[in-house]
ZADREN-161431 format. One record per residue (C-alpha): residue number from 0; residue in three letters; chain; x, y, z. Coordinates in nm, 4 decimals, decimal comma. Example, Ala and Ser with C-alpha at 12.3 -4.5 7.8 and 13.67 -1.06 7.14 Angstrom:
REM residues 2
SITE  num  residuo  cadena        xx        yy        zz
SITE    0      ALA       A    1,2300   -0,4500    0,7800
SITE    1      SER       A    1,3670   -0,1060    0,7140
This chain:
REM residues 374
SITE  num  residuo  cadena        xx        yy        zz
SITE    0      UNK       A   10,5471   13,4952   11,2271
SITE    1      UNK       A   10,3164   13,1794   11,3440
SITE    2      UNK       A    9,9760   13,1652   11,3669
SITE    3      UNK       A    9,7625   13,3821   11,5435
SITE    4      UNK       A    9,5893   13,1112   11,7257
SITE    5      UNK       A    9,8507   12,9007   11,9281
SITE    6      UNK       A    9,5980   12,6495   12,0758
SITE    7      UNK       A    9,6542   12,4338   11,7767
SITE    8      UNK       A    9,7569   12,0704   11,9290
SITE    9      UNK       A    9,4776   12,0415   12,2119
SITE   10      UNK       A    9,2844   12,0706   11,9125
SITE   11      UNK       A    9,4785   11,7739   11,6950
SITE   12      UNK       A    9,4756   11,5816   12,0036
SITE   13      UNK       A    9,1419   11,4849   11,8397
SITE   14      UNK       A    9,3622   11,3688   11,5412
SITE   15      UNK       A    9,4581   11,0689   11,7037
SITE   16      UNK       A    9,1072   10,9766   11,8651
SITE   17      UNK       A    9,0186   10,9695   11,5292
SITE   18      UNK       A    9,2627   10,7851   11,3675
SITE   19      UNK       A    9,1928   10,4885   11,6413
SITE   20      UNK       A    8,8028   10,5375   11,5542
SITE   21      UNK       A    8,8204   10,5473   11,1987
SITE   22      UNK       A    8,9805   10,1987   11,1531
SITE   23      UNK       A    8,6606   10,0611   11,2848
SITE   24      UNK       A    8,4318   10,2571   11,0412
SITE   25      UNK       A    8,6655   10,2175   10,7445
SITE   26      UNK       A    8,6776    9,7948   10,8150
SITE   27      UNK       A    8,2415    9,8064   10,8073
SITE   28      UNK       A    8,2147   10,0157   10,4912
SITE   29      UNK       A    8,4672    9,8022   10,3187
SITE   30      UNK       A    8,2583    9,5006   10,4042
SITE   31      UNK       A    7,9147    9,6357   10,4642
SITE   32      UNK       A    7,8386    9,9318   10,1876
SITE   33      UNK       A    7,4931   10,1056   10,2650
SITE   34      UNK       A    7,2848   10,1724    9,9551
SITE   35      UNK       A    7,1377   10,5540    9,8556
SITE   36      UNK       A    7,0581   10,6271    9,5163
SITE   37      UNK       A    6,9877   10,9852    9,5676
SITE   38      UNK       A    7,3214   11,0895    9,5161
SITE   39      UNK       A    7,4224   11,3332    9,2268
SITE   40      UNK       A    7,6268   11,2487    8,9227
SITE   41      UNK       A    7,9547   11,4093    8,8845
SITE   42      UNK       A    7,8838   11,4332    8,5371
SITE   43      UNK       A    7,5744   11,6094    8,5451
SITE   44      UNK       A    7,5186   11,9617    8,6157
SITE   45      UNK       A    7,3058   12,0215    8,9221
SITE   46      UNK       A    7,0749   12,3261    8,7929
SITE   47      UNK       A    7,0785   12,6209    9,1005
SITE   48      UNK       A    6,7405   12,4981    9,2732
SITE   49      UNK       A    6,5076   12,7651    9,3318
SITE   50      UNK       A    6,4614   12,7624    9,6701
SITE   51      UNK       A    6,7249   12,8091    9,9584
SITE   52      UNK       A    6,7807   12,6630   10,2967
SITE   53      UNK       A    6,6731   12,8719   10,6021
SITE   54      UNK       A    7,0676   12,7973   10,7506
SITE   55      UNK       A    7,3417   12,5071   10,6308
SITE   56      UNK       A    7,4983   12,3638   10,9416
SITE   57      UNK       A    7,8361   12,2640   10,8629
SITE   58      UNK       A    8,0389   12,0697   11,0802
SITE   59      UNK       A    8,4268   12,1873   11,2005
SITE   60      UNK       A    8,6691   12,1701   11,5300
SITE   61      UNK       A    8,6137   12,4784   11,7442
SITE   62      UNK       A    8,9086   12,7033   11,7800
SITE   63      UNK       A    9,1132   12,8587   11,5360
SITE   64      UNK       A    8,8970   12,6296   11,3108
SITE   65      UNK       A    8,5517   12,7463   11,3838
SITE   66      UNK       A    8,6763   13,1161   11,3520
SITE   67      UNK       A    8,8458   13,1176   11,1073
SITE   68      UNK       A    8,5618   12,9607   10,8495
SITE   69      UNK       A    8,3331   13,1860   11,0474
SITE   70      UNK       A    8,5014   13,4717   10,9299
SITE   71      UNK       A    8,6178   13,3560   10,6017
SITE   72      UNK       A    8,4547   13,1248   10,4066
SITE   73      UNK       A    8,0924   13,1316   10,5883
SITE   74      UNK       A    8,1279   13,5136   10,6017
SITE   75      UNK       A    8,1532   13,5499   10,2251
SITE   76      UNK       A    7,9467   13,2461   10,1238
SITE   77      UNK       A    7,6944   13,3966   10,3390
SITE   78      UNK       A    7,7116   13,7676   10,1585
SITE   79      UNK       A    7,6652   13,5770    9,8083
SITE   80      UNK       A    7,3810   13,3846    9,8576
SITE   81      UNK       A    7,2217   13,5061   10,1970
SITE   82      UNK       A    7,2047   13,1552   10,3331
SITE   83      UNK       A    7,3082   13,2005   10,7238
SITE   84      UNK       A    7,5937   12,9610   10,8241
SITE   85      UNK       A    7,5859   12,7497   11,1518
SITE   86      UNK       A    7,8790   12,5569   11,3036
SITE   87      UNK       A    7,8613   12,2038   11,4743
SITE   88      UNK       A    8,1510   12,0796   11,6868
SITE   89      UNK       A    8,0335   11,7283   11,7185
SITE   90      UNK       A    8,3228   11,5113   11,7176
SITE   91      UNK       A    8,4267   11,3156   11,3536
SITE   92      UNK       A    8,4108   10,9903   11,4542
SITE   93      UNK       A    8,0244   11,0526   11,6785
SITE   94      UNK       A    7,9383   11,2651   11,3524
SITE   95      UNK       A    8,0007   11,0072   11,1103
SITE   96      UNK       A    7,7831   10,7274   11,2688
SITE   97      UNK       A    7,4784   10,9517   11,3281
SITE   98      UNK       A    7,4963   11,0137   10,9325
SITE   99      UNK       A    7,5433   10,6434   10,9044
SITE  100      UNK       A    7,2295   10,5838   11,1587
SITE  101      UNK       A    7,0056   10,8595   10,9733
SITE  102      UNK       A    7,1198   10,7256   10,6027
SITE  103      UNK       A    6,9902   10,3674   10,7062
SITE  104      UNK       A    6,7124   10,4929   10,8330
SITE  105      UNK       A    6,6305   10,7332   10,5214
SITE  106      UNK       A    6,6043   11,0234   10,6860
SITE  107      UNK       A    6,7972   11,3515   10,7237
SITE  108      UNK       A    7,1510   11,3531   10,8613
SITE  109      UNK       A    7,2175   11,5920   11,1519
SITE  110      UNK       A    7,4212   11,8270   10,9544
SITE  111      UNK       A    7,4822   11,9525   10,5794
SITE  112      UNK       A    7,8429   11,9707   10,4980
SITE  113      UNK       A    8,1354   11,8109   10,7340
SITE  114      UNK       A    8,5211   11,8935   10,7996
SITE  115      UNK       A    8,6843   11,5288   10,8739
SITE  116      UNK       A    9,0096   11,4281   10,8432
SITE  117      UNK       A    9,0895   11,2286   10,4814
SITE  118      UNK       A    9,1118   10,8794   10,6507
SITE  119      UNK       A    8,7193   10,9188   10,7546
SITE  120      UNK       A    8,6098   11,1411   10,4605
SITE  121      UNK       A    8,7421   10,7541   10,2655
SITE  122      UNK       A    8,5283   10,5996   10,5054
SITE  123      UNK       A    8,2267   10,7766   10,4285
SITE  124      UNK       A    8,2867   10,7606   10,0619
SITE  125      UNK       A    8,3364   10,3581   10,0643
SITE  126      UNK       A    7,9950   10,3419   10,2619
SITE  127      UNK       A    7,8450   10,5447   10,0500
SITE  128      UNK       A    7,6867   10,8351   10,3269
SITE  129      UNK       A    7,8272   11,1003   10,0792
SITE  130      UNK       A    7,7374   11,2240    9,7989
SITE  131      UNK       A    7,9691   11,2787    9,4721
SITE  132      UNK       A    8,1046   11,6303    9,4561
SITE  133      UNK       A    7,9501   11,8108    9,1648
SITE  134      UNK       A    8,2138   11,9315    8,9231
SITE  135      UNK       A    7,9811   12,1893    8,7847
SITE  136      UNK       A    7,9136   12,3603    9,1368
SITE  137      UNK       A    8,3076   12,3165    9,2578
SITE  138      UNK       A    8,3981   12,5899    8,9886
SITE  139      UNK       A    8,7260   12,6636    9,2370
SITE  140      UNK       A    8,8774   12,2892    9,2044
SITE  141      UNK       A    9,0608   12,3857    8,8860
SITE  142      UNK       A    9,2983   12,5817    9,1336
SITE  143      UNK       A    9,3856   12,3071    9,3536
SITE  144      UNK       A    9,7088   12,0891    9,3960
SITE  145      UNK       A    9,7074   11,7141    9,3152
SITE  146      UNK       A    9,6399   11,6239    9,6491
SITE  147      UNK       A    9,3372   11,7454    9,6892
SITE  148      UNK       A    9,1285   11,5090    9,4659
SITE  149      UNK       A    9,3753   11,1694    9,4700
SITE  150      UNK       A    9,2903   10,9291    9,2626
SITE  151      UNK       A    8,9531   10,7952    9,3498
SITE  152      UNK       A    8,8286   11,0224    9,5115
SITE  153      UNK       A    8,5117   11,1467    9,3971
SITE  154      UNK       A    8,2928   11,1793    9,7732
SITE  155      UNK       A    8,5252   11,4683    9,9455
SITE  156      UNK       A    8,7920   11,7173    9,8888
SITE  157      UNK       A    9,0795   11,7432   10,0727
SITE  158      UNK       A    9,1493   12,1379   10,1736
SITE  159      UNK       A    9,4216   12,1602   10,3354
SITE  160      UNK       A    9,7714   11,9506   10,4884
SITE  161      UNK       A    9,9659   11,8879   10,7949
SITE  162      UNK       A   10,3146   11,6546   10,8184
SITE  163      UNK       A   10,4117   11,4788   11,1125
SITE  164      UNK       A   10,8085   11,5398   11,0994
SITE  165      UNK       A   11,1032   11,5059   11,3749
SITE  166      UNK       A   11,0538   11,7791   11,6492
SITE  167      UNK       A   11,2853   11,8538   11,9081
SITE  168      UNK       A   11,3995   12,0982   12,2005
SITE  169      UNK       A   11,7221   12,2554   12,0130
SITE  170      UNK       A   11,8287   12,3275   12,4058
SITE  171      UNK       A   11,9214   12,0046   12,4392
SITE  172      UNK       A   11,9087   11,8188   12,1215
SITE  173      UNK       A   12,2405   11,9126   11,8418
SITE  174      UNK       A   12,0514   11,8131   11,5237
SITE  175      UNK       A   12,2663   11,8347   11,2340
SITE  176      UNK       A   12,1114   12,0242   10,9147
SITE  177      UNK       A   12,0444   11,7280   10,6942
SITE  178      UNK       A   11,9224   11,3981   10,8172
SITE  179      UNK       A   11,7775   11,0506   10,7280
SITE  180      UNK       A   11,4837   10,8487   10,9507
SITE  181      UNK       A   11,8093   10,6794   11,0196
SITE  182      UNK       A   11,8969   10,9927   11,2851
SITE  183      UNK       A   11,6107   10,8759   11,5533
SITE  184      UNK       A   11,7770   10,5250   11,5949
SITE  185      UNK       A   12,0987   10,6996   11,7485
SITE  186      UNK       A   12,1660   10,5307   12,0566
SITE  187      UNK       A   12,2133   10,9127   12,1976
SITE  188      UNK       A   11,8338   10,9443   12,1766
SITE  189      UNK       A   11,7788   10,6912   12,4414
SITE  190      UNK       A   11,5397   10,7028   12,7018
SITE  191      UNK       A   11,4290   11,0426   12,5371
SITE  192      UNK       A   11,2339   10,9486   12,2316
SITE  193      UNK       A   10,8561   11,0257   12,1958
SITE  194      UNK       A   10,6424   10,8007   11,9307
SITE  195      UNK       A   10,3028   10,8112   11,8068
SITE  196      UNK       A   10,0549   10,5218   11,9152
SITE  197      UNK       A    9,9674   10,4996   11,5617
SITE  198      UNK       A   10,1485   10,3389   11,2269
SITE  199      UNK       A   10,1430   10,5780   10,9821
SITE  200      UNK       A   10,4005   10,8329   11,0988
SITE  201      UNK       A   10,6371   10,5733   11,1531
SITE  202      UNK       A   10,6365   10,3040   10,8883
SITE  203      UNK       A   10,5880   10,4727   10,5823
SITE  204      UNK       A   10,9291   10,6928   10,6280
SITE  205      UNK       A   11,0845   10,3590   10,7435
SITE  206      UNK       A   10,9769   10,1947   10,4624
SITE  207      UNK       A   11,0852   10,4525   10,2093
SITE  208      UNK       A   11,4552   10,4353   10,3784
SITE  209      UNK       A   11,4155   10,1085   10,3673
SITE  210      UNK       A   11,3531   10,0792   10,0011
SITE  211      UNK       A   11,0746    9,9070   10,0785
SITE  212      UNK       A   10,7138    9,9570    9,8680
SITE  213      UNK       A   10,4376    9,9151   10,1689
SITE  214      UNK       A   10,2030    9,8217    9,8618
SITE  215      UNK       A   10,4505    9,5061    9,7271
SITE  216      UNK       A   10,7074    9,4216    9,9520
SITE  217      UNK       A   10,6575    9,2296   10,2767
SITE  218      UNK       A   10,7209    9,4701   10,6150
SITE  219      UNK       A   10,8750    9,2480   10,8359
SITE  220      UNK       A   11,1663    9,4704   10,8280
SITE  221      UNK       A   11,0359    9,7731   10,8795
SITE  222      UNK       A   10,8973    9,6499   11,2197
SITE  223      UNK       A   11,1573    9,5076   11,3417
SITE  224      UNK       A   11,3932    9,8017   11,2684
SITE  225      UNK       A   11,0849    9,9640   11,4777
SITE  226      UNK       A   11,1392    9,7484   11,7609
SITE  227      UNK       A   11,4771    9,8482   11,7801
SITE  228      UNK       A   11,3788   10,1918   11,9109
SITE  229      UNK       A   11,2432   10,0454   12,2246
SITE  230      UNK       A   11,5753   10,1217   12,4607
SITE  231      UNK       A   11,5462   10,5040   12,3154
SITE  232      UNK       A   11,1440   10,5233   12,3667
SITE  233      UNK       A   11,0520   10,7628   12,6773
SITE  234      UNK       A   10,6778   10,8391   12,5650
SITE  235      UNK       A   10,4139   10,7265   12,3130
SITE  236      UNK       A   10,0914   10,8404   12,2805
SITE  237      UNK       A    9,9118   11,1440   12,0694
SITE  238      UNK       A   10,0437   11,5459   12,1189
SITE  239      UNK       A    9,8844   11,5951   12,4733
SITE  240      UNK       A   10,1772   11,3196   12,5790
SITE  241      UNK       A   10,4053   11,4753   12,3436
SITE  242      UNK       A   10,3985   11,7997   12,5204
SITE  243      UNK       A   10,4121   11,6617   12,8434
SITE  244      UNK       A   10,7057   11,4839   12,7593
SITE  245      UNK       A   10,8637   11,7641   12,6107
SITE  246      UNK       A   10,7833   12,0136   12,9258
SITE  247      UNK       A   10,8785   11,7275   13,1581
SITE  248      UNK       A   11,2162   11,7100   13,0130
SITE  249      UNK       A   11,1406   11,3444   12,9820
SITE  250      UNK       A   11,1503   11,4063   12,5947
SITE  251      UNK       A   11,4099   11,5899   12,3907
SITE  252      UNK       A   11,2706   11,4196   12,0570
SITE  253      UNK       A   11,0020   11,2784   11,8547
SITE  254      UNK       A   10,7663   11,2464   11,5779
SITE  255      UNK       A   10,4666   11,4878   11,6062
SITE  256      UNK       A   10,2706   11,7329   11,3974
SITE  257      UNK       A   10,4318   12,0693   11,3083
SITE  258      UNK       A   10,1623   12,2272   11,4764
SITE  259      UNK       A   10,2516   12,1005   11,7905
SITE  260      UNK       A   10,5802   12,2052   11,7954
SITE  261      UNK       A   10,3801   12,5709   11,6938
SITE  262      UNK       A   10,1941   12,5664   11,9633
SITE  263      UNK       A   10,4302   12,4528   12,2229
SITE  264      UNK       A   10,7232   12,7372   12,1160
SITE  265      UNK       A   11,1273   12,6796   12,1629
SITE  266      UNK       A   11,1243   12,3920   11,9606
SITE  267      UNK       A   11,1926   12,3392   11,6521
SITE  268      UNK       A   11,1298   12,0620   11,3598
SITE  269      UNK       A   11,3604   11,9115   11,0637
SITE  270      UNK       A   11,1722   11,7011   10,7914
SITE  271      UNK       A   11,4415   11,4027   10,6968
SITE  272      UNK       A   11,5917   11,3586   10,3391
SITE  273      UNK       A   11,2602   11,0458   10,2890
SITE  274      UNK       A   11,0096   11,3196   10,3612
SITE  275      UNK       A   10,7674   11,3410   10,6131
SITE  276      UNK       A   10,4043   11,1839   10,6107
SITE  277      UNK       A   10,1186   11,4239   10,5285
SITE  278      UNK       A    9,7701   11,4562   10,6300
SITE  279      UNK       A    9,4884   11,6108   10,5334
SITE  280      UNK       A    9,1452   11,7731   10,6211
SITE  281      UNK       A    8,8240   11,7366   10,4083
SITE  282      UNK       A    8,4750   11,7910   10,3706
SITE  283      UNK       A    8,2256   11,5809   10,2397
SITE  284      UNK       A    7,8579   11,6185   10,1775
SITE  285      UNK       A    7,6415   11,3706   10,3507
SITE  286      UNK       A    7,4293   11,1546   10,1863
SITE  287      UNK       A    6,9964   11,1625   10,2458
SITE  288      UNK       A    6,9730   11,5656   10,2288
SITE  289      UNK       A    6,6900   11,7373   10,0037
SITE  290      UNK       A    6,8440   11,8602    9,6784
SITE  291      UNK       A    6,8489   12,1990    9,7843
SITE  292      UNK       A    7,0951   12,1842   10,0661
SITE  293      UNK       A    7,3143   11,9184    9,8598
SITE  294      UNK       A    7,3361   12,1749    9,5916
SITE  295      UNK       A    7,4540   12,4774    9,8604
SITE  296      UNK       A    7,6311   12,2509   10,0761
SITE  297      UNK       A    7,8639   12,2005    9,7599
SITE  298      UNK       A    7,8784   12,5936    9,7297
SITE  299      UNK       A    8,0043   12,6611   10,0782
SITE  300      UNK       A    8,2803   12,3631    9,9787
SITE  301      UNK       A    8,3781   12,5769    9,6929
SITE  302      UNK       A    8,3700   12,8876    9,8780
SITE  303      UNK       A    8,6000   12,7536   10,1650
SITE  304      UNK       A    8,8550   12,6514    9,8228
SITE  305      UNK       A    8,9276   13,0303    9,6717
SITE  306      UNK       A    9,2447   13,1217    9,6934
SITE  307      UNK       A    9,1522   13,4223    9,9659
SITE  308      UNK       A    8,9450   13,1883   10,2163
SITE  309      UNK       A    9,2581   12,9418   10,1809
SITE  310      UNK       A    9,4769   13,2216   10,2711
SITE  311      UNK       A    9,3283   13,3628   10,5831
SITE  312      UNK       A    9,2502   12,9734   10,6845
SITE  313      UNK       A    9,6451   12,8950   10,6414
SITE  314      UNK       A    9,7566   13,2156   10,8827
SITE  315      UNK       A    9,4917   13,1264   11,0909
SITE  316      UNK       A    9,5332   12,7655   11,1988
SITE  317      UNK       A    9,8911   12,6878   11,0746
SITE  318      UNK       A    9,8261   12,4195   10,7587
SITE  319      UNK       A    9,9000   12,4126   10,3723
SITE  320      UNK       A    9,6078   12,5146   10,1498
SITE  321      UNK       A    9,5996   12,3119    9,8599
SITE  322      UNK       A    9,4743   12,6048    9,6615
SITE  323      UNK       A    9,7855   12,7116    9,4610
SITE  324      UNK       A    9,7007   13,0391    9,4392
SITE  325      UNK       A    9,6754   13,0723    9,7989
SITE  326      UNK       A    9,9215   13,2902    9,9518
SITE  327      UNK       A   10,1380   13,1607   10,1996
SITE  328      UNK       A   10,2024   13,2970   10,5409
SITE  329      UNK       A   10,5305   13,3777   10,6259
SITE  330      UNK       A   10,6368   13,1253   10,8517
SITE  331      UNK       A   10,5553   12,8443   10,6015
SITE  332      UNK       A   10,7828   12,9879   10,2966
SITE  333      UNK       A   11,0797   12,8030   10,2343
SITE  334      UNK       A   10,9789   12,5543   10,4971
SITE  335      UNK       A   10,9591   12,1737   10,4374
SITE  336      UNK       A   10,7460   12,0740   10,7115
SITE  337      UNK       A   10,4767   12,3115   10,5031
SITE  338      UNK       A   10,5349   12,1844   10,1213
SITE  339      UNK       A   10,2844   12,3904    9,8767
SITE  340      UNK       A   10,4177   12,2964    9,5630
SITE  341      UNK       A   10,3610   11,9977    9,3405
SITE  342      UNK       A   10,7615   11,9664    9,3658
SITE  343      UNK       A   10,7801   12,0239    9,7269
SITE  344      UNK       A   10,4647   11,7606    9,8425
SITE  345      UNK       A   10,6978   11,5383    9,5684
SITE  346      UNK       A   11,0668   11,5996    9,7551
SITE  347      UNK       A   10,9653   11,6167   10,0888
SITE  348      UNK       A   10,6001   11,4856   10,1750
SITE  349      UNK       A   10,5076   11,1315   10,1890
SITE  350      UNK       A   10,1732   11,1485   10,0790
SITE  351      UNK       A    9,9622   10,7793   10,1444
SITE  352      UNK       A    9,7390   10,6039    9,9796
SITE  353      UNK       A    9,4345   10,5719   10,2304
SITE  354      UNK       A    9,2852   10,3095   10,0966
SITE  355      UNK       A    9,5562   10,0974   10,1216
SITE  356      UNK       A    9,6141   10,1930   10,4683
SITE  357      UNK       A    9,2408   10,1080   10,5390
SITE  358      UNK       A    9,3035    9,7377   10,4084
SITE  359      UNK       A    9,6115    9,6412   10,6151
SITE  360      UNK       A    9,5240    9,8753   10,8945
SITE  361      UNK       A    9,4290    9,6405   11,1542
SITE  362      UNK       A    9,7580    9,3864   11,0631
SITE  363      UNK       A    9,9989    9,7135   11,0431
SITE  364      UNK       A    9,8782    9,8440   11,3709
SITE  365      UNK       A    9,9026    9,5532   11,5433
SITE  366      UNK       A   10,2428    9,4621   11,3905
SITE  367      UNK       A   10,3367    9,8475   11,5085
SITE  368      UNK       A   10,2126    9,8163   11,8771
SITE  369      UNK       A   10,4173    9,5117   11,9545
SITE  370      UNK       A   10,7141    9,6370   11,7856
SITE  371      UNK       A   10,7337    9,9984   12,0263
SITE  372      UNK       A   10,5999    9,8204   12,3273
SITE  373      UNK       A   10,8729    9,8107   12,6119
């Protein structure tokens, strides 16, 4: 079984537009934080106000994405409180500086609740154009896996996970069952090898089969056992290159999101003895709203966390809830590219710390670039 929408990686192709965008916004609100005091405590209780919002517009990908909430978590948050749901498909990155733009200028952000990606949801946090989540009103969060509040995070939830492990065309590629990062540097691989554009997929496995602590130790190493790929790289780029490497013939291999190799069908993944890196999805509440829709915005949040909204969202677009009473569809048990548990995101996920990726972001990327550049 797979999901039951397969146009999953023109959707992540956004993923990696983001990813470039967000180290821009993440370097401002590290140096320039904006002020708001209107932001609620996490340790008070907001009281239910006693008026409601005519509509919450909550911002999400289309696709599976939009439907699925649509039917799922809007659908039911909508039949509790009789608050009408609207959807928003600006992109992350545009989204995130017209909240910026309308919290400088004290007055009301475009939209009331927003699906990012966990790099940007930081962003937002460290700027201070969300507001803390309200334990009182996330009654659901008590169900959740570690990684969906990390340490420090207070401004967002993450709801659900994606890992970016080794995909390849099983036609043409003999993978054995159990591998290290060590398998890609194969000289057999060459001229067939597809790479993301971006550092994180790459250097943090490296690193941990290395032995190497991205925090502490110095890197060096890690890029230049990059650099030694550059005889087996055919393709970099995001997933749209990915695929057309892939259906080109020009790739047989590479590092990619599982739900690209979903989408794409025939190929098939293997997540490496260090793990693979995950990523996640969130949704934050913007700063600058009237009490009111901060108050319901956090509502639909918890709505979108029970366990039967994280269900139907898993089936539906092909990513780990983090609700761990979720059930799981049937093509993610058993599988490492989908860990669940606390011991599977432990044995094989590589789970980063985004704020130290944020701080060496611009030095790591640039240190990655030149090392996969032919």
């Amino acid at each position: 079984m797979k999901p039951h929408n397969h146009n999953i990686s023109a959707l992540k192709r956004a993923y990696s537009i983001t990813v470039k965008s967000a180290a821009a916004l993440i370097t401002a609100a590290m140096l320039t934080p904006v002020a708001f005091t209107g932001a609620v405590s996490a340790n008070e209780a907001l009281a239910e106000p006693a008026q409601k919002p005519d509509r919450l517009i909550v911002r999400t990908w289309g696709g599976a994405w939009r439907s699925s909430y649509e039917a799922g978590a809007a659908a039911s948050f909508t039949a509790k409180t009789g608050i009408p749901v609207e959807f928003d498909g600006t992109g992350t990155s545009e989204i995130q500086a017209k909240i910026l733009q309308a919290v400088r200028a004290k007055t009301r952000p475009p939209v009331d609740v927003v699906l990012s990606v966990g790099s940007l949801a930081y962003a937002a946090q460290v700027q201070k154009i969300s507001i803390p989540l309200d334990e009182h009103i996330l009654t659901n969060v008590d169900q959740l896996s570690s990684i969906a509040m990390p340490e420090g995070t207070n401004n967002y939830l993450n709801v659900s996970t994606y890992s970016q492990p080794i995909v390849y065309n099983p036609d043409l590629v003999d993978m054995p069952d159990s591998i290290s990062w060590e398998e890609i540097f194969d000289d057999k691989y060459a001229g067939k090898l597809f790479v993301t554009n971006t550092f994180a997929s790459l250097l943090h496995p490296v690193a941990k089969m290395l032995d190497l602590d991205p925090a502490t130790d110095d890197l060096t190493p890690v890029f230049e056992k990059i650099a030694s790929l550059k005889t087996s790289i055919s393709a970099m780029g995001d997933e749209e290159e990915f695929v057309a490497g892939i259906e080109a013939g020009e790739v047989t291999i590479g590092v990619t999101l599982v739900g690209t190799a979903l989408e794409v069908g025939g190929l098939k993944w293997i997540v490496p003895e260090e793990g693979a890196v995950i990523g996640t999805e969130s949704f934050y509440v913007p700063a600058g709203l009237p009490d009111d829709v901060a108050y319901w915005a956090q509502v639909f949040i918890n709505e979108t966390i029970s366990a039967a909204n994280q269900s139907a969202f898993a089936a539906a677009v092909g990513e780990v809830p983090v609700n761990v009473n979720a059930i799981m569809p049937e093509f993610m048990i058993g599988d490492p590219a989908f860990p669940f548990s606390e011991e599977d995101l432990g044995k094989y996920g590589i789970v980063t710390s985004v704020e130290l990726d944020a701080r060496n972001r611009d030095k790591w990327q640039a240190a990655y670039t030149a090392a996969i550049q032919r």
